[in-house]
N, C-alpha and C positions, 0 to 999 in steps of 0.2 A: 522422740523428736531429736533430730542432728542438723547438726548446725556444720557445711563444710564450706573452706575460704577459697575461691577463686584465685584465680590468675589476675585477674582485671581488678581485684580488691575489694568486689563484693565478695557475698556470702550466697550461698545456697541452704534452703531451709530443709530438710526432709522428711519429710511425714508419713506417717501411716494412715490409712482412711478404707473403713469398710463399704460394700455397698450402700446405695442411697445415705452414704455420709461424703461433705465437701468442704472446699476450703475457702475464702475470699480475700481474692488480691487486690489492693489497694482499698476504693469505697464500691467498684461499681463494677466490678468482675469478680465470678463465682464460677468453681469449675467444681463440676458434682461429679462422684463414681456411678453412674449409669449402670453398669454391668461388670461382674467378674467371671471367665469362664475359662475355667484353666489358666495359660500363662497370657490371656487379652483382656485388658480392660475396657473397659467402654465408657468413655468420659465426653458427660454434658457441659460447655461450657454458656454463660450468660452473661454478656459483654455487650460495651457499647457500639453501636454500630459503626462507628469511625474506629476503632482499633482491629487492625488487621491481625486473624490468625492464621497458621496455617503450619498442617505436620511440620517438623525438624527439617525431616529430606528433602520438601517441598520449597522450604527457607531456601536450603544450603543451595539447589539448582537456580532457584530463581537469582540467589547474589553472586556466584557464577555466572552468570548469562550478565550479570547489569556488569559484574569486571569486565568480561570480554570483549562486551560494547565501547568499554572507555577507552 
């Protein structure tokens, strides 16, 4: 386990987990390793249905587009 400090003055946890091993964030999100195959993982996540997720790249376009619009 590593522990690295942000910019913003959180912390970033980092962990190891093998297949069908997970982690859980806060009380009500669980994200499980699904699959390893070569250098892709395949991660189940189990969350409440009002918290939005969605790939990284997928974030950074979408908050792109809502600056543009401003």
């Amino acid at each position: 386990m590593q522990l690295f400090f942000l910019m913003e003055g959180g912390t970033m946890l980092v962990l190891g987990r093998k297949q069908g091993e997970a982690v859980i964030i806060g009380d009500r999100t669980e994200v499980l390793v699904k699959e390893i195959r070569g250098n892709k993982v395949k991660l189940a996540i189990n969350a409440p249905q009002w918290i939005k997720i969605d790939r990284k790249e997928v974030w950074l376009k979408l908050a792109e587009t809502k600056e543009e619009q401003s």
